[in-house]
C-alpha positions, 0 to 999 in steps of 0.5 A: 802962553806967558807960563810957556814963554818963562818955561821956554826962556828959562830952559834955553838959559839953562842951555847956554850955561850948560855949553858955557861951562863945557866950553870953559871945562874944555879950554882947560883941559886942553891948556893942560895938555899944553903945560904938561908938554914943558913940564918936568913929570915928577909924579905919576899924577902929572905923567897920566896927564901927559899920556893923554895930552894929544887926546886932550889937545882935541877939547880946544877945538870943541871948545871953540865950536860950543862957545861960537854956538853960545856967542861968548866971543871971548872965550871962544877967541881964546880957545882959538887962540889956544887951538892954534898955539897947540897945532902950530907945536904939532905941524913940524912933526907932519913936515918931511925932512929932505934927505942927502942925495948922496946916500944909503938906505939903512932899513931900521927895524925895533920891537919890544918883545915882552919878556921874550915872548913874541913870536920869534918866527914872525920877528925873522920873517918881518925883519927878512923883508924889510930891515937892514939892522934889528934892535931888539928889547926884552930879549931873554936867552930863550927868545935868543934861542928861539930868534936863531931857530927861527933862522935870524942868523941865515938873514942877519949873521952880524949881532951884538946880544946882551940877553937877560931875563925877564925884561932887562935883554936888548940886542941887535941883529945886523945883514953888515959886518959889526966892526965893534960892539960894547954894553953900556952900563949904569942904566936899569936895563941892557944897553948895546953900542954896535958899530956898523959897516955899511957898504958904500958908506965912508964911515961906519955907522953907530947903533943903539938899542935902548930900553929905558925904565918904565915909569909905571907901574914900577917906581918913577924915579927909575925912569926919571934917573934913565932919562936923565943921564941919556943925554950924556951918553947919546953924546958919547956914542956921538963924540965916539963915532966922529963923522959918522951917522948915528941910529939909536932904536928902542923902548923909550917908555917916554912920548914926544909930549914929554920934556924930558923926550924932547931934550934928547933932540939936541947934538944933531938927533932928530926922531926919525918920525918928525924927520919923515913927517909921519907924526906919531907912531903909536906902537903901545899897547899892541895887544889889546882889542883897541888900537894902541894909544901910545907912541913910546917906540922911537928910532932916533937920528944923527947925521942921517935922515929918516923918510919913512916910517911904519908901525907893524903887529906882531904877535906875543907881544904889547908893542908894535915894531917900529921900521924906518928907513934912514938915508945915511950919507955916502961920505 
């Protein structure tokens, strides 16, 4: 019985060191997660790293279950600790902003269309229903061919198209008059600036499709150099358009985990998914036999709010289309 008990005890030891390890290896990773989030993404090693941060955020929680189990009080007060700094930087994303009274809805609509490739009928039939402005990314002449034989000009006769091929094209689709439009240059891909006029409105309404490089599998610096000059140019449309509400929708290649994402949230924008308390839209990739993993699309605001938010599937493409409905003010 003494040989049983030495076995026994020397098997539980075993256990507790085991759990105290995994509690340990479990803290860290989910403090990683915490320092990828204001750290600059110079290299594609850290940039994985920040992709799986809200994946590895979850390891501090487990952490605090598997140390409690094995009574090192210590250890699990700092992943307690570490799990209530990681919630407390995600709760603002899930709290709803209260929009103007005096306002119109303006149903934004933005999809990746991978290479030209969705199918233009259901990108018409879902913007039909349920969008005021289309941004579109990716967009080839052939899928400009195929948007407006698919009726896209019966719904939305107003556009500003910058069609190229492969993946460089963005264009915007509107159901109000564009008053004025212009390419932006100086990026990797296309970039269009359409000013809208929207009934009932006081000023009109600036839109932006963006579509910045990605930062993988091509070289990161393009996105690094894309990122990092946007700012300036979310300032001009900003400073260009005076009192008026500002809509900016596309392929980001970037998630709300990043610091370089985050930046972009000053002069009055604001991600309409924290503005409508929705948190995370995860819209990439769509065409895989699992649900998308990534949130890299984003309508961003200025001088309006966002309320709703939804993510939808359309076929042809690895993106899911991002609606939100944005309260644009009256006066």
């Amino acid at each position: 019985m003494r040989h049983d008990a030495i076995r026994g005890g020397s098997l539980t030891t075993a256990r507790r060191v085991v759990a105290i390890c995994l509690g340990v290896a479990l803290i860290l990773a989910a403090a990683a997660a915490l320092v990828v989030r204001f750290t600059p993404i110079p290299t594609h090693g850290v940039l994985y790293v920040v992709i799986a941060a809200p994946y590895l955020m979850l390891a501090a929680p487990v952490a605090v279950v598997v140390l409690v189990w094995v009574r090192r009080w210590v250890l699990a007060a700092v992943a307690a600790l570490l799990t209530a700094v990681l919630v407390a930087l995600q709760v603002p994303w899930f709290v709803g902003a209260t929009p103007d009274p005096a306002s119109v809805a303006v149903r934004t609509m933005t999809v990746n269309m991978l290479y030209g490739l969705a199918e233009p009928d259901a990108i018409a039939r879902v913007a039909a229903a349920d969008a005021d402005v289309l941004m579109v990314q990716e967009l080839t002449p052939a899928a400009a061919r195929g948007l407006a034989a698919a009726g896209i000009d019966d719904t939305f006769p107003y556009q500003s198209l910058d069609a190229r091929p492969v993946s460089a094209g963005v264009g915007i689709y509107s159901r109000h008059p564009i008053t004025d439009s212009t390419r932006i240059p100086g990026y990797q891909l296309a970039m269009v600036r359409a000013d809208v006029r929207i009934p009932r409105v006081a000023h009109e309404v600036s839109l932006l499709t963006v579509h910045l490089d990605a930062p993988w599998p091509r070289p990161i610096s393009g996105w690094q150099g894309d990122i990092a000059k946007f700012p300036a140019t979310l300032a001009q449309v900003a400073g260009g358009n005076g009192d008026g509400a500002v809509i900016v929708g596309g392929d980001f290649n970037s998630t709300i985990d990043m610091v370089a994402f985050r930046r972009l949230l000053t002069n009055g924008y604001q991600d309409a998914a924290r503005q409508a308390g929705s948190g995370r839209n995860l819209t990439f990739p769509s065409n895989e036999p699992y649900p998308p993993v990534l949130g890299i699309d984003h309508v961003l605001t200025r001088k309006a709010t966002a309320t709703s938010t939804k993510t939808v599937e359309l076929p042809g493409t690895d993106h899911r289309a991002l609606l939100v409905t944005v309260m644009v003010p009256t006066a």
